[in-house]
C-alpha positions as CSV (number, residue, x, y, z in Angstrom):
1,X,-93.4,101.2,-71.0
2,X,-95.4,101.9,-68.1
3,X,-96.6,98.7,-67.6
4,X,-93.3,96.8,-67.8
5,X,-92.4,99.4,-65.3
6,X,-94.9,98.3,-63.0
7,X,-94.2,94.5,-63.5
8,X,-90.6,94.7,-62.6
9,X,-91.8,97.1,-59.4
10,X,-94.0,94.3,-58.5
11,X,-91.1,91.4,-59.0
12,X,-89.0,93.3,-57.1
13,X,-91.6,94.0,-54.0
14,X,-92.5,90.6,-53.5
15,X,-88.9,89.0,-53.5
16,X,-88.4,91.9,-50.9
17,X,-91.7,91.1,-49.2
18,X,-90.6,86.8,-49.2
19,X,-87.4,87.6,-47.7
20,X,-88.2,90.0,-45.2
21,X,-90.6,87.3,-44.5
22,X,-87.7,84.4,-43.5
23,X,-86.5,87.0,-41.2
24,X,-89.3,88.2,-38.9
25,X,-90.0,84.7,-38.0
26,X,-86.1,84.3,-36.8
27,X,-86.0,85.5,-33.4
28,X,-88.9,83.1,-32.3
29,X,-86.4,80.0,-33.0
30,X,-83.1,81.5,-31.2
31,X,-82.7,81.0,-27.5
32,X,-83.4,78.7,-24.1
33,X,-86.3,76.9,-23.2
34,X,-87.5,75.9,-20.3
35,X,-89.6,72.5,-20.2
36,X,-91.5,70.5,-17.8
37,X,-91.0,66.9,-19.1
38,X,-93.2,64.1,-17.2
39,X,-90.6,60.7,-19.1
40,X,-87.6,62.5,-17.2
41,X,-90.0,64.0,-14.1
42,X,-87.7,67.3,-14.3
43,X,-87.5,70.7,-15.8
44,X,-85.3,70.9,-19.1
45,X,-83.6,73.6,-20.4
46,X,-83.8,73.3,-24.4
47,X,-82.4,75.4,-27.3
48,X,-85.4,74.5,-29.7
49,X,-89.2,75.6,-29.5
50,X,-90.7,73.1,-27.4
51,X,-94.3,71.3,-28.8
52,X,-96.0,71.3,-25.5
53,X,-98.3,68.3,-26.1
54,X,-99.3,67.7,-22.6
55,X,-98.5,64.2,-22.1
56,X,-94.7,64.2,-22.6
57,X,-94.0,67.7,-22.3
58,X,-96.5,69.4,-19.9
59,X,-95.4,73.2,-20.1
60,X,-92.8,75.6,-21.6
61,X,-91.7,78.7,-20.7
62,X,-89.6,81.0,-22.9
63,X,-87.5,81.9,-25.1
64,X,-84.7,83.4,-22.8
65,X,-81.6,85.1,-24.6
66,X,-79.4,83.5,-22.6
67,X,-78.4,80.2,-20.8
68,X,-78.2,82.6,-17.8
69,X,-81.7,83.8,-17.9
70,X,-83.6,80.2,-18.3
71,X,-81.6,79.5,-15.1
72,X,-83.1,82.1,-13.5
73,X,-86.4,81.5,-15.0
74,X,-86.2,78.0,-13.9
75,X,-85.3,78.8,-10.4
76,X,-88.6,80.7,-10.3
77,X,-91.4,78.3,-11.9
78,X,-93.0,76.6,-8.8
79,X,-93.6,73.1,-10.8
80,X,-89.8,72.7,-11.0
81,X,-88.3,70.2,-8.6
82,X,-85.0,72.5,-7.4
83,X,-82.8,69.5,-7.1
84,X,-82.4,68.4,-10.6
85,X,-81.3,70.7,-13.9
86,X,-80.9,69.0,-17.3
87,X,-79.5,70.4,-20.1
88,X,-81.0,69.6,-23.7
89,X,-79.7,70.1,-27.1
């Protein structure tokens, strides 16, 4: 008895453990972006996680909560040209 006990404890604590899991990895995909993209020569505001690969996208800055706060964030990074926003989804 004990051990089929133990065995459904077990089951049950890893399909906890595997779901919990999805989860902590959530907050890292939600949000704004803000990229430095040398095909367009201007900053970019994105809703996904950029791949900064350097030759396309040089640099990335975020994940802001809001489109609010990349504004403000974008406003601030020196490498920015001030002229031009773009707006990527």
């Amino acid at each position: 008895m004990k051990s089929l006990a133990t065995k459904s404890f077990l089951v049950v604590a890893l399909t906890s453990a595997s779901g919990l899991a999805c989860f902590a990895r959530w907050p890292e995909h939600a949000g704004f972006w803000v990229v430095g993209n040398h095909a367009t020569k201007k900053c970019e505001i994105v809703t996904t996680n950029p791949i900064i690969d350097g030759s396309i996208i040089w640099f990335g800055s975020g994940p802001y909560k809001s489109l609010n706060d990349a504004n403000l964030a974008r406003s601030t990074i020196r490498r920015c040209p001030k002229d031009a926003l773009t707006i990527e989804q």
